[in-house]
Residue frames as a rotation matrix with the C-alpha (Angstrom) as fourth column:
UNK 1
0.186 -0.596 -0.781 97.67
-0.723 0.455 -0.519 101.46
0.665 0.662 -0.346 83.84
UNK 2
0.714 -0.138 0.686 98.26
-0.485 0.608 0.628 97.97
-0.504 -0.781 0.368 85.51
UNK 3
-0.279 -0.858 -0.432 101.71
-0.813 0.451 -0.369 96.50
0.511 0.248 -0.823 85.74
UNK 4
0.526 0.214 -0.823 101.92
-0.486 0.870 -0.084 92.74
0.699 0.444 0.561 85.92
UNK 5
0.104 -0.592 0.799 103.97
-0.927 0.234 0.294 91.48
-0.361 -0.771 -0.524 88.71
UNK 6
0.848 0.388 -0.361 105.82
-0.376 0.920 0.108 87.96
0.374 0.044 0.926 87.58
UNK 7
-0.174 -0.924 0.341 108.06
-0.982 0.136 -0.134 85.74
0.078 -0.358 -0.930 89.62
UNK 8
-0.197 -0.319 0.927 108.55
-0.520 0.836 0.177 82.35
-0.831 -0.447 -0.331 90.73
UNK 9
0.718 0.199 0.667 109.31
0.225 0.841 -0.493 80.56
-0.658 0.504 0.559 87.00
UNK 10
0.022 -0.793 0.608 111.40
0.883 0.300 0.360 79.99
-0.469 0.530 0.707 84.14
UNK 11
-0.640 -0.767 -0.039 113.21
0.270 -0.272 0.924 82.11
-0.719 0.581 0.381 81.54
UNK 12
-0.935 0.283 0.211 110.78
0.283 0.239 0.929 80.74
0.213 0.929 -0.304 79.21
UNK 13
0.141 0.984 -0.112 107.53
0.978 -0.121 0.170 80.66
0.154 -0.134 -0.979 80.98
UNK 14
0.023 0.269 -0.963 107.94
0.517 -0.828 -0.219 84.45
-0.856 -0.493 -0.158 82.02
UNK 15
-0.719 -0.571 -0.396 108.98
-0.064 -0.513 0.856 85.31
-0.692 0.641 0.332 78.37
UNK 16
-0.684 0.726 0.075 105.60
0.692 0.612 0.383 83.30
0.233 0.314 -0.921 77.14
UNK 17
0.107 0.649 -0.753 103.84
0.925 -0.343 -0.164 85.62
-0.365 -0.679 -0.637 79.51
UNK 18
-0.422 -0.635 -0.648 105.27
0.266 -0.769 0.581 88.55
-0.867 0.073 0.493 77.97
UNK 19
-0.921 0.184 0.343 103.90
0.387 0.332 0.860 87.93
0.045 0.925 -0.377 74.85
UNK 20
-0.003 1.000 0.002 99.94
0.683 0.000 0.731 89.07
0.731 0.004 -0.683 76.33
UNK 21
0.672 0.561 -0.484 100.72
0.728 -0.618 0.295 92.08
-0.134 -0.550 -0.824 78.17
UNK 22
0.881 0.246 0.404 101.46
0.275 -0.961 -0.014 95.85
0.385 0.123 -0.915 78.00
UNK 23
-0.315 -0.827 0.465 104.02
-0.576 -0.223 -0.787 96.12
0.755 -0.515 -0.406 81.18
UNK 24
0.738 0.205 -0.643 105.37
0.065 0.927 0.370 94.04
0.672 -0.315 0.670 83.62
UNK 25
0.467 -0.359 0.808 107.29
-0.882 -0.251 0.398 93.87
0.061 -0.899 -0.434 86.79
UNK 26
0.432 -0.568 -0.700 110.17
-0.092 0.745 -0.661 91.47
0.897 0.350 0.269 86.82
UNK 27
0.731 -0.083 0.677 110.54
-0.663 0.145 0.734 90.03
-0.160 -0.986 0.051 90.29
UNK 28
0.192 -0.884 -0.426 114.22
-0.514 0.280 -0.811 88.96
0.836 0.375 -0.401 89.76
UNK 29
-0.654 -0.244 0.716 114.77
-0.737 0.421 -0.529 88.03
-0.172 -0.874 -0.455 93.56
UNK 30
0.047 0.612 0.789 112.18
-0.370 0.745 -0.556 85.26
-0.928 -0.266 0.262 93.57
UNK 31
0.891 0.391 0.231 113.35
-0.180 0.771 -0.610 83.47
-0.417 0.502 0.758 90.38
UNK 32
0.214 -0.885 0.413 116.88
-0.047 0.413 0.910 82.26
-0.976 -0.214 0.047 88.98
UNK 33
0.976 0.010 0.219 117.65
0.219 -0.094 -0.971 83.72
0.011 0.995 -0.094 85.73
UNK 34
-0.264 -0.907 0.327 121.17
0.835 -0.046 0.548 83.77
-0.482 0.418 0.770 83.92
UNK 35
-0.402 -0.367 -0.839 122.77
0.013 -0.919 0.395 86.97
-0.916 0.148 0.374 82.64
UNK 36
-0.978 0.074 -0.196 121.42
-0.201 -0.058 0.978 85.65
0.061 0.996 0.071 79.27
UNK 37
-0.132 0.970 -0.203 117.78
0.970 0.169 0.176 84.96
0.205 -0.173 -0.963 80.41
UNK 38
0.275 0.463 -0.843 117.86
0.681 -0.713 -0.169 88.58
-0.679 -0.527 -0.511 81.74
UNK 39
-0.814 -0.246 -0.527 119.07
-0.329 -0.552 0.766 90.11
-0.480 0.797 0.368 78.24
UNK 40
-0.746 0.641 0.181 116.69
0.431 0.257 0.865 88.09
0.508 0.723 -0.468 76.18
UNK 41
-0.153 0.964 -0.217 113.76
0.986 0.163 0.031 89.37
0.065 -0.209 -0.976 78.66
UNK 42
0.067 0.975 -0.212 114.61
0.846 -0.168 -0.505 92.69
-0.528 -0.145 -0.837 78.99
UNK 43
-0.621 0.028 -0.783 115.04
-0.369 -0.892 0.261 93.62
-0.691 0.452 0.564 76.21
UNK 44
-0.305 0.837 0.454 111.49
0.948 0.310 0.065 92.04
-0.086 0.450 -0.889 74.67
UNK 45
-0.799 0.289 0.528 109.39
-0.005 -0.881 0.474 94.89
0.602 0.375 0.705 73.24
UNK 46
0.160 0.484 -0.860 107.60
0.715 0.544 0.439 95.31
0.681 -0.685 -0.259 76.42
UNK 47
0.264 -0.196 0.944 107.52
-0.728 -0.682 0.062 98.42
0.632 -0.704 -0.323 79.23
UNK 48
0.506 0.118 -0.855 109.09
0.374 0.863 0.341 96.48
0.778 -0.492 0.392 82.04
UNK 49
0.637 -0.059 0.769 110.15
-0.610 -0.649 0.455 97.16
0.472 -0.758 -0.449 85.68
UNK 50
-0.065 -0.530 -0.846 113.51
0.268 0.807 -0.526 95.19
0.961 -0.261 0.089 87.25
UNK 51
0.596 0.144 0.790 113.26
-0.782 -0.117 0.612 94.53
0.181 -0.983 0.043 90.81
UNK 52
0.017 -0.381 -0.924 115.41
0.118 0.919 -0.377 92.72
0.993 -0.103 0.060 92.90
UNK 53
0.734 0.409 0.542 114.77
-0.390 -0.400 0.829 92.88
0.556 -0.820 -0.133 96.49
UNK 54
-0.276 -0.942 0.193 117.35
-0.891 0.175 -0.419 92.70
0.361 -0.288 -0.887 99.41
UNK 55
0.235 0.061 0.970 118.14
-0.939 0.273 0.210 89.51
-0.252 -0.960 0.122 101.36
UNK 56
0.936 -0.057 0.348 118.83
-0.078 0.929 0.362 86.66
-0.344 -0.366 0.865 99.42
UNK 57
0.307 -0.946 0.106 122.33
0.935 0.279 -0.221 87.56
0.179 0.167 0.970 98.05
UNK 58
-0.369 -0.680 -0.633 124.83
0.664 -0.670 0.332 90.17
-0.650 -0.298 0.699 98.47
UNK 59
0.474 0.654 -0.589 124.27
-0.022 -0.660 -0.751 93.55
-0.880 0.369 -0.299 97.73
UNK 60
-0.390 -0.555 -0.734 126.90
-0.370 -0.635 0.678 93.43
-0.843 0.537 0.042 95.16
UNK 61
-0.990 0.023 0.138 125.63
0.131 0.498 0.857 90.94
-0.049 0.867 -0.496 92.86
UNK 62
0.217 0.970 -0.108 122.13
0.770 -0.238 -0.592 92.12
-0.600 0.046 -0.798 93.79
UNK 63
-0.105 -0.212 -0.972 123.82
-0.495 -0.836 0.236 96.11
-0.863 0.505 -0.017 92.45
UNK 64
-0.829 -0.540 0.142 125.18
0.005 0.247 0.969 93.63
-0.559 0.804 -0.202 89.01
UNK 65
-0.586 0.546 0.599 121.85
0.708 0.705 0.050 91.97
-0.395 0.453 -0.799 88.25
UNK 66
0.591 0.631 -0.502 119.82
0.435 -0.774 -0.461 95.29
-0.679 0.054 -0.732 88.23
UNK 67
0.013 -0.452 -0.892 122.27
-0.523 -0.763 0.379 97.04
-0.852 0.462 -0.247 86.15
UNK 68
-0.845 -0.103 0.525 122.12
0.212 0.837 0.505 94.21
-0.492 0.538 -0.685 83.98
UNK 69
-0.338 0.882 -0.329 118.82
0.785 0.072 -0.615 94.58
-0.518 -0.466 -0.717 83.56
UNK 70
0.743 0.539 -0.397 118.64
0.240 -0.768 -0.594 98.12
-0.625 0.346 -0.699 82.67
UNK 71
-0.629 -0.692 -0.353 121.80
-0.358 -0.145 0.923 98.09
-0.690 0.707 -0.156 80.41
UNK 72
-0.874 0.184 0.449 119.36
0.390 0.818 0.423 95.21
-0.290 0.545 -0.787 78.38
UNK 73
-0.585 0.656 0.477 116.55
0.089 -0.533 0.841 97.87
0.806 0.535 0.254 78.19
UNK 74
-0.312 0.650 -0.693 114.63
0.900 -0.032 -0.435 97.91
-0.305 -0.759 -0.575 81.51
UNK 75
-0.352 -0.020 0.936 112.19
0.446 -0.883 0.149 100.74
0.823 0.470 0.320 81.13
UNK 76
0.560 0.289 0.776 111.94
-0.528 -0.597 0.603 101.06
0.638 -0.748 -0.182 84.68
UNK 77
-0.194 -0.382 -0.903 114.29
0.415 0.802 -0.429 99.90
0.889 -0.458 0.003 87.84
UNK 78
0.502 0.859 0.102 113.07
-0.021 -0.106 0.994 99.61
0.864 -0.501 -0.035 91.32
UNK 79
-0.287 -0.913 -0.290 115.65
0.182 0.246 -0.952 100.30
0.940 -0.326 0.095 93.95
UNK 80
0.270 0.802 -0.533 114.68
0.729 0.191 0.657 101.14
0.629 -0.566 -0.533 97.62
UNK 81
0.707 -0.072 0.704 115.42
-0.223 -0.967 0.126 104.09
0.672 -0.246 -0.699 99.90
UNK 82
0.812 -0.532 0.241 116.96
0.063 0.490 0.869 101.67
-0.581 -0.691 0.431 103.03
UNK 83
0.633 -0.770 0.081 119.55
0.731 0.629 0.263 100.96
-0.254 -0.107 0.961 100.58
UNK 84
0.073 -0.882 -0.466 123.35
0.687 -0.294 0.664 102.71
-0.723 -0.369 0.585 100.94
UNK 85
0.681 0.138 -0.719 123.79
-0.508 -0.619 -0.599 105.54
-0.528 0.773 -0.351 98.90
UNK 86
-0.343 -0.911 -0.229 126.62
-0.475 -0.042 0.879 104.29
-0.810 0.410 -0.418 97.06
UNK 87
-0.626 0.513 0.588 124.47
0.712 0.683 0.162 101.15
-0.318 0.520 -0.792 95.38
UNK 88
0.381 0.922 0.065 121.41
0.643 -0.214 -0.735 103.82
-0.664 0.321 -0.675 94.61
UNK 89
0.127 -0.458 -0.880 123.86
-0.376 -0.843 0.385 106.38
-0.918 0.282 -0.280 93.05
UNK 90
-0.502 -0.849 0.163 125.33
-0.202 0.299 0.933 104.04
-0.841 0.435 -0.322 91.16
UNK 91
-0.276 0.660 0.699 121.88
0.930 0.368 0.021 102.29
-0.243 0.656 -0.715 89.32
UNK 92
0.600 0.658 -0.455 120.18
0.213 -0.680 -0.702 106.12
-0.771 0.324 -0.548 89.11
UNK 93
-0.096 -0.691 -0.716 123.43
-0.573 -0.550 0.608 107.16
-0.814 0.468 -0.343 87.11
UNK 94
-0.975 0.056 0.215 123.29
0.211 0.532 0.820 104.00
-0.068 0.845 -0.530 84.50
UNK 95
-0.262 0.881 0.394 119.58
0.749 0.443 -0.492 104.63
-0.609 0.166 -0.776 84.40
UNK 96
0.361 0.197 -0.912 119.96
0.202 -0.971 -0.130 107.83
-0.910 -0.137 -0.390 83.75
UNK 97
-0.429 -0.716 -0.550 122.27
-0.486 -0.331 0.809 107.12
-0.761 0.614 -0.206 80.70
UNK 98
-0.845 0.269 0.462 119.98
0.265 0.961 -0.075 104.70
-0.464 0.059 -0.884 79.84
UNK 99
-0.677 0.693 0.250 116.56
-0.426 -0.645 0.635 106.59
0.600 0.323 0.731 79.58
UNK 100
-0.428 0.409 -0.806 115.46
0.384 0.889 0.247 104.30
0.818 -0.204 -0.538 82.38
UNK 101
0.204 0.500 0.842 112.93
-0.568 -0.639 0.518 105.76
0.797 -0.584 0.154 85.00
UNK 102
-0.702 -0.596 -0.389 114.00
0.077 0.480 -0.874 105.25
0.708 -0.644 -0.291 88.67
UNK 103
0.583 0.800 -0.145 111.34
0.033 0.155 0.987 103.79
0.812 -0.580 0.064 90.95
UNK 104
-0.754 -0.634 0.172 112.59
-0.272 0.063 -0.960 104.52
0.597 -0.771 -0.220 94.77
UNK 105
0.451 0.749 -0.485 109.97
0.096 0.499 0.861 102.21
0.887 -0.435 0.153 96.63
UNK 106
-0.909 -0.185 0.375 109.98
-0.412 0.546 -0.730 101.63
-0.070 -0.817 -0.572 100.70
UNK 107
-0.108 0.473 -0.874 107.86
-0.060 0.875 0.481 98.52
0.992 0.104 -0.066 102.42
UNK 108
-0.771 -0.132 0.623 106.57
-0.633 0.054 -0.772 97.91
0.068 -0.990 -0.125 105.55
UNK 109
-0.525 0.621 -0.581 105.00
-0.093 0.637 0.765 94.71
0.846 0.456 -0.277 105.63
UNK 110
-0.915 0.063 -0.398 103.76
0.398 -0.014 -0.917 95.41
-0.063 -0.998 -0.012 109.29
UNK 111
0.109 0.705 -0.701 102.11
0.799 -0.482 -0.360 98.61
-0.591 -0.521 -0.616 109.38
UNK 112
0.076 0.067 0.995 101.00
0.679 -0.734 -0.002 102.00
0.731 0.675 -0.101 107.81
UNK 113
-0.543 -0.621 -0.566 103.04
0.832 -0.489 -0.261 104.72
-0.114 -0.613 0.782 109.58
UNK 114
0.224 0.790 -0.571 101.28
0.541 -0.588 -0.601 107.84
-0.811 -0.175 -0.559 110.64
UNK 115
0.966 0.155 0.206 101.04
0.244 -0.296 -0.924 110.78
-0.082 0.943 -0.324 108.02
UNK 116
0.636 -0.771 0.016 104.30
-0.771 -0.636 0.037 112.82
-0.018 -0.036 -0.999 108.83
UNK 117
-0.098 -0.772 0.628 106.41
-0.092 0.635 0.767 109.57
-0.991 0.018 -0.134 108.86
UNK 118
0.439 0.182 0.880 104.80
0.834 0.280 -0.475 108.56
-0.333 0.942 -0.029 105.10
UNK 119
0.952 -0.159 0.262 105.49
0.046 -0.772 -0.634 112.40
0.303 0.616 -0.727 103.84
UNK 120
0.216 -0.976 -0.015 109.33
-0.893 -0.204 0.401 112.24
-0.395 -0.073 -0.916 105.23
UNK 121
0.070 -0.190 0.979 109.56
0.137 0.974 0.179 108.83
-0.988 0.122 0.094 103.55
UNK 122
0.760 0.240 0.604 108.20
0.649 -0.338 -0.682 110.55
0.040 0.910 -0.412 99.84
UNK 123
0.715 -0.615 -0.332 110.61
-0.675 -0.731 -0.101 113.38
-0.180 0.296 -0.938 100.34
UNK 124
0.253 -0.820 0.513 113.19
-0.682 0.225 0.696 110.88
-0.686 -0.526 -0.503 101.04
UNK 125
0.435 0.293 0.852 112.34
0.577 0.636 -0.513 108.71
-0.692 0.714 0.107 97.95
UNK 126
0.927 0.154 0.341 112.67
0.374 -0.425 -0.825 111.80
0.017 0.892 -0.452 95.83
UNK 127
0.473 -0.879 -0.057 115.79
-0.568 -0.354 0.743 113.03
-0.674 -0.319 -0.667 97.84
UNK 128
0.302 -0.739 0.602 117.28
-0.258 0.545 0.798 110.08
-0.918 -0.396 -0.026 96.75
UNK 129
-0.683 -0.360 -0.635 117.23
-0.519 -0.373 0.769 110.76
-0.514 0.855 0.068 93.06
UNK 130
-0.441 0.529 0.725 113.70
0.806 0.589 0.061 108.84
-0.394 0.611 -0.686 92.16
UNK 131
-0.890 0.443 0.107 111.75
-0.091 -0.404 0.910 109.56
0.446 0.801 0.400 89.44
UNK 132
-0.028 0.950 -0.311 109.00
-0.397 0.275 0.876 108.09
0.917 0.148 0.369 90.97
UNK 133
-0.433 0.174 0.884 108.00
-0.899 -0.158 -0.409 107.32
0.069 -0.972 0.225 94.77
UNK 134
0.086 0.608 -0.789 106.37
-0.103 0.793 0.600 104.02
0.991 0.030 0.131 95.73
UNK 135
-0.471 0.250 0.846 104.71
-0.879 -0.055 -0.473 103.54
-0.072 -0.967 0.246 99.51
UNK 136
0.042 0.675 -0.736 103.83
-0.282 0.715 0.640 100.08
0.959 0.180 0.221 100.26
UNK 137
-0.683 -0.420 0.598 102.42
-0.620 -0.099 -0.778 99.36
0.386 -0.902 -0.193 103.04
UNK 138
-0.696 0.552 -0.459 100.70
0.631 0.775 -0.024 96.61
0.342 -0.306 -0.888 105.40
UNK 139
-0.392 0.730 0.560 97.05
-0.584 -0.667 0.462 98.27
0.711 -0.146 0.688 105.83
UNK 140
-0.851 0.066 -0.522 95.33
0.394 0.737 -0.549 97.31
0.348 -0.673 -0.653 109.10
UNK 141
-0.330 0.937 -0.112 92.28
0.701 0.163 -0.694 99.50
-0.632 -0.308 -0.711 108.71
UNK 142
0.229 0.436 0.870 90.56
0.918 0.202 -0.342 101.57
-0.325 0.877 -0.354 107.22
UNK 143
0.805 -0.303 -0.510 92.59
0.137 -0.742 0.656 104.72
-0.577 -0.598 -0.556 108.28
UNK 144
-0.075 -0.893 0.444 95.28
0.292 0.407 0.866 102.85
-0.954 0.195 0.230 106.83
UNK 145
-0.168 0.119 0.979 94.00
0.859 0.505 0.086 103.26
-0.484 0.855 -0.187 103.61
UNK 146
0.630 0.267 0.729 93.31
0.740 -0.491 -0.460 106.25
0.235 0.829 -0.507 103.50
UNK 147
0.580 -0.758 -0.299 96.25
-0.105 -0.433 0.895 107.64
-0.808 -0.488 -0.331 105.04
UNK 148
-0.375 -0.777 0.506 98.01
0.339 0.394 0.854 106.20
-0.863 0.492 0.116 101.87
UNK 149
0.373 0.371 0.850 95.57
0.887 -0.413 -0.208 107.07
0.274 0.832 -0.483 98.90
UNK 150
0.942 0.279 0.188 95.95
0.332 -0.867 -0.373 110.98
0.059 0.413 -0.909 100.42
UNK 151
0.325 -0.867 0.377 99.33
0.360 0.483 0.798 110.72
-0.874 -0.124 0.469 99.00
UNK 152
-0.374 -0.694 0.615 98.46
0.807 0.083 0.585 111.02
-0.457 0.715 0.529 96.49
UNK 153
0.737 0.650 0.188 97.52
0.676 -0.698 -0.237 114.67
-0.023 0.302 -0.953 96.49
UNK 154
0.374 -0.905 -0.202 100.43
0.078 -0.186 0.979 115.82
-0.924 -0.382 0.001 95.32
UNK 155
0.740 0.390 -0.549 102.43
-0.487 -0.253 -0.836 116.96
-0.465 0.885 0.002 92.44
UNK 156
-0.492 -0.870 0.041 104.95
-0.820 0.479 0.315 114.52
-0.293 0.121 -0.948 92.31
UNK 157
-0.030 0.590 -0.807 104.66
-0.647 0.604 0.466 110.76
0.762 0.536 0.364 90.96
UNK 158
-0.794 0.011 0.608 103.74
-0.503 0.550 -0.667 108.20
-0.342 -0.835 -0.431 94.03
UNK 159
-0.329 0.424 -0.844 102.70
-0.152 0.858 0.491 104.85
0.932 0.290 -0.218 93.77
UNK 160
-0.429 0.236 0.872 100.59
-0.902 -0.165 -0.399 103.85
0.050 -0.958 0.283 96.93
UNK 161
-0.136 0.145 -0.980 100.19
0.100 0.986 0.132 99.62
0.986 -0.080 -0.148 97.53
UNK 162
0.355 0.516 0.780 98.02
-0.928 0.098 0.358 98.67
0.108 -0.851 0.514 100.52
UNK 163
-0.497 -0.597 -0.630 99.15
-0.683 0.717 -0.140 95.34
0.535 0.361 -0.764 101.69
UNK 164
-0.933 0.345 0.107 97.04
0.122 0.579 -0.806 92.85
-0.340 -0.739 -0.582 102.85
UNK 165
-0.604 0.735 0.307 93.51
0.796 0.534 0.286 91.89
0.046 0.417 -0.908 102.55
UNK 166
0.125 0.216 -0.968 92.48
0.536 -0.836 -0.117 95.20
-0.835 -0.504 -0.220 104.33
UNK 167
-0.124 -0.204 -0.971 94.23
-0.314 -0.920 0.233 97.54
-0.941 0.334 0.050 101.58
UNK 168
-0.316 0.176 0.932 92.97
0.687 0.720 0.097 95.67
-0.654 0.672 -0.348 98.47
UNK 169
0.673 0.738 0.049 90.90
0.664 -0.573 -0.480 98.98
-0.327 0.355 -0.876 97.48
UNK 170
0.147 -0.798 -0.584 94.19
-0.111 -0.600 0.792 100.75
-0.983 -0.052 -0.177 97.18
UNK 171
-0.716 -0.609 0.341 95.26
0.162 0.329 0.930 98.77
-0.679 0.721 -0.137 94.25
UNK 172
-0.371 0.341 0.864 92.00
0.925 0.051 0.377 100.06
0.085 0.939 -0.334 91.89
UNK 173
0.813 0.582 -0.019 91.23
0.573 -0.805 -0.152 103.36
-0.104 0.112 -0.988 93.26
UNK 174
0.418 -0.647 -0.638 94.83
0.393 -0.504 0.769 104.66
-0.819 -0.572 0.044 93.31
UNK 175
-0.655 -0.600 0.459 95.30
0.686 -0.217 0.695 105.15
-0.317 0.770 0.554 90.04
UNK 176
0.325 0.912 0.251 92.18
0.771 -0.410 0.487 107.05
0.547 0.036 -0.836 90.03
UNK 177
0.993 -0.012 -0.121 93.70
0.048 -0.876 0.480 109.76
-0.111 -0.482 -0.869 92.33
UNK 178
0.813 -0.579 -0.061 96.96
-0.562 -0.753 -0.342 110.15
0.152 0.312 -0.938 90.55
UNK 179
0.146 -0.656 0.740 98.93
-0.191 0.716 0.672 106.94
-0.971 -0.240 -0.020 90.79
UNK 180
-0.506 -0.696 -0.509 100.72
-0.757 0.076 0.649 106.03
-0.413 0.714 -0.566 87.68
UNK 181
-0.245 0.398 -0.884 99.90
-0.346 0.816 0.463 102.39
0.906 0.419 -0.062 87.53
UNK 182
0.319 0.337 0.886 98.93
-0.884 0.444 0.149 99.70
-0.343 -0.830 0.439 90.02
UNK 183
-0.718 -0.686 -0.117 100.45
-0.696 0.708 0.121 96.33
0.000 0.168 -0.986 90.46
UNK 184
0.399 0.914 -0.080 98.85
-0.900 0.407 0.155 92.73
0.174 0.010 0.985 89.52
UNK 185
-0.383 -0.429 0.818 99.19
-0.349 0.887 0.302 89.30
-0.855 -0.170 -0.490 89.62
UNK 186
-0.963 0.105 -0.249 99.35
-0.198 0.353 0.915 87.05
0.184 0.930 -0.319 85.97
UNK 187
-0.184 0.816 -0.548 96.54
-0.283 0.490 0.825 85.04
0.941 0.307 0.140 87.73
UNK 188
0.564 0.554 0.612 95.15
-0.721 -0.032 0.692 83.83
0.403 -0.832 0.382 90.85
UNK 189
0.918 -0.383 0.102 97.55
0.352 0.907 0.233 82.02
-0.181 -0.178 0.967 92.84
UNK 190
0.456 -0.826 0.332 100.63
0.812 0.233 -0.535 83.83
0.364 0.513 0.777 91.32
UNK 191
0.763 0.151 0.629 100.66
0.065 -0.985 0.158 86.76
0.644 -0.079 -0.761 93.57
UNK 192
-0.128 -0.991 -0.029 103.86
0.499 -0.040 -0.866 88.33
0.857 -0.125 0.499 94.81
UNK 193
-0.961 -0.084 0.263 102.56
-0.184 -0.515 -0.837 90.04
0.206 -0.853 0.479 98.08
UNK 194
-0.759 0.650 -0.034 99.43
0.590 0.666 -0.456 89.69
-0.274 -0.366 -0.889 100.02
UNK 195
-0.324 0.663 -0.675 96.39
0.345 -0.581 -0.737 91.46
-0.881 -0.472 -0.041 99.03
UNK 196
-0.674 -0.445 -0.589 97.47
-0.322 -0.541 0.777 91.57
-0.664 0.714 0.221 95.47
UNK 197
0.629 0.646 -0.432 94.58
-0.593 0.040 -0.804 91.56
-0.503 0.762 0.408 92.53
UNK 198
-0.285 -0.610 0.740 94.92
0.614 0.477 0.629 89.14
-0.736 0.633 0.239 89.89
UNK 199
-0.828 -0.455 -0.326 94.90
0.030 -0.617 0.786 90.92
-0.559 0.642 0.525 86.32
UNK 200
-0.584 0.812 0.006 91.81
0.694 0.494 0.524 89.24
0.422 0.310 -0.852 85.08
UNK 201
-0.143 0.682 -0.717 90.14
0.989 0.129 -0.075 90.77
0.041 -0.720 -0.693 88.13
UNK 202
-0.426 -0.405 -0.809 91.38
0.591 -0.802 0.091 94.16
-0.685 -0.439 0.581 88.44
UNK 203
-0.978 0.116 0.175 90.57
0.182 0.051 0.982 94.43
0.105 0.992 -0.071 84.92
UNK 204
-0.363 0.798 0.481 86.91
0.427 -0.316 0.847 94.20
0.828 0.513 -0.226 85.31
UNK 205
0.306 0.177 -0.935 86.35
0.743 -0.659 0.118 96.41
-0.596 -0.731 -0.333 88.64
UNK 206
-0.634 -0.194 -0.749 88.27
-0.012 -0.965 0.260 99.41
-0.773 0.174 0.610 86.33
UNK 207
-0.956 0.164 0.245 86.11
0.145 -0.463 0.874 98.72
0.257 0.871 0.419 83.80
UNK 208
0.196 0.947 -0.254 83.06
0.954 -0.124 0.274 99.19
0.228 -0.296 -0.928 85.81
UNK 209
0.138 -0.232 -0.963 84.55
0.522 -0.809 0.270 102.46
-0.841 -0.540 0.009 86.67
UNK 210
0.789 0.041 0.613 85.22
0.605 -0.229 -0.763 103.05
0.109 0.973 -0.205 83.10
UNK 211
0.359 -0.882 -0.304 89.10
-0.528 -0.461 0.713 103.64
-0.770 -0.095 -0.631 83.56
UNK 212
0.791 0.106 -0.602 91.20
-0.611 0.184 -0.770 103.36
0.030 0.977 0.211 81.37
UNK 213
0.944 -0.331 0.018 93.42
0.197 0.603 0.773 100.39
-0.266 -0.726 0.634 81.94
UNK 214
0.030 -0.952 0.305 96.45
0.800 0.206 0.564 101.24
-0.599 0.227 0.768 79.33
């Protein structure tokens, strides 16, 4: 399955986009939607994932927007491990009333940490009350890469994102060894991290593999 990754545009243009795919990743931090832009989107008839990474506003109104979000139908919300327990308690509980699944993601846009650091990161993901794991990391060889795919031997759910040009192969063989989905970009040019596949592409590499994409 390949989720969609859109940010940097309008209300409208992301709601257009909606309209020609499956599921989608709503990079909330990198675009400037009103409380009513974020009802009307998610609650389109659409599998969708809110994200809002930390750093450009406070955590509270970062905590609001996400709950927002999944009150409006998110069918997934992405929250990170770094952050305080109070803020993760708070979103797993509304998701939870919700029927929303609770991505706990960490990032390291550096480097891919050795194995025992990644596996006390996954517990810690799951500690923290996710449904789902997500490991993204910056991949600097080819170690890297596969330190992260053998993640996913395992009976839990864990998303695994190489970052960078290096860990590209991540993002189409990982569902292939027991990732959920894998992340895209709408289109060339529109990618939200480095290394990321546009949708077009990704698309025909799985179907040389004869995966199924949805």
């Amino acid at each position: 399955m390949i989720c969609v990754s859109i940010a940097c545009c309008s209300a409208a243009e992301c709601l257009e986009m909606l309209k020609d795919i499956h599921f989608g990743e709503i990079r909330m931090d990198l675009m400037n939607l009103t409380q009513e832009d974020i009802y009307e989107i998610f609650s389109a008839p659409v599998d969708l994932i809110a994200t809002f990474r930390p750093g450009n506003i406070d955590e509270k109104e970062r905590k609001g927007i996400l709950l927002a979000a999944i009150d409006a139908g998110a069918s997934y919300v992405d929250i990170e491990v770094e952050s305080g327990v109070a803020f993760k308690n708070e979103i797993i509980d509304r998701a939870r009333s919700k029927g929303c699944i609770v991505i706990v993601s960490h990032h390291d846009f550096e480097k891919t940490p050795e194995r025992d650091e990644l596996l006390r990161i996954v517990s810690a993901c799951f500690e923290s009350g996710g449904d789902i794991a997500k490991i993204a990391c910056k991949v600097n060889s080819k170690m890297d890469n596969a330190r992260l795919l053998g993640l996913l031997d395992s009976k839990n759910n864990i998303i695994v994102v190489g970052m960078g040009e290096m860990g590209r192969i991540t993002r189409v063989v990982a569902p292939y060894l027991g990732s959920p989905f894998t992340y895209a970009s709408s289109k060339k040019g529109k990618e939200t991290t480095e290394g990321q596949i546009d949708i077009e592409t990704i698309e025909k590499y799985m179907d040389l593999l004869s995966y199924e994409k949805r």
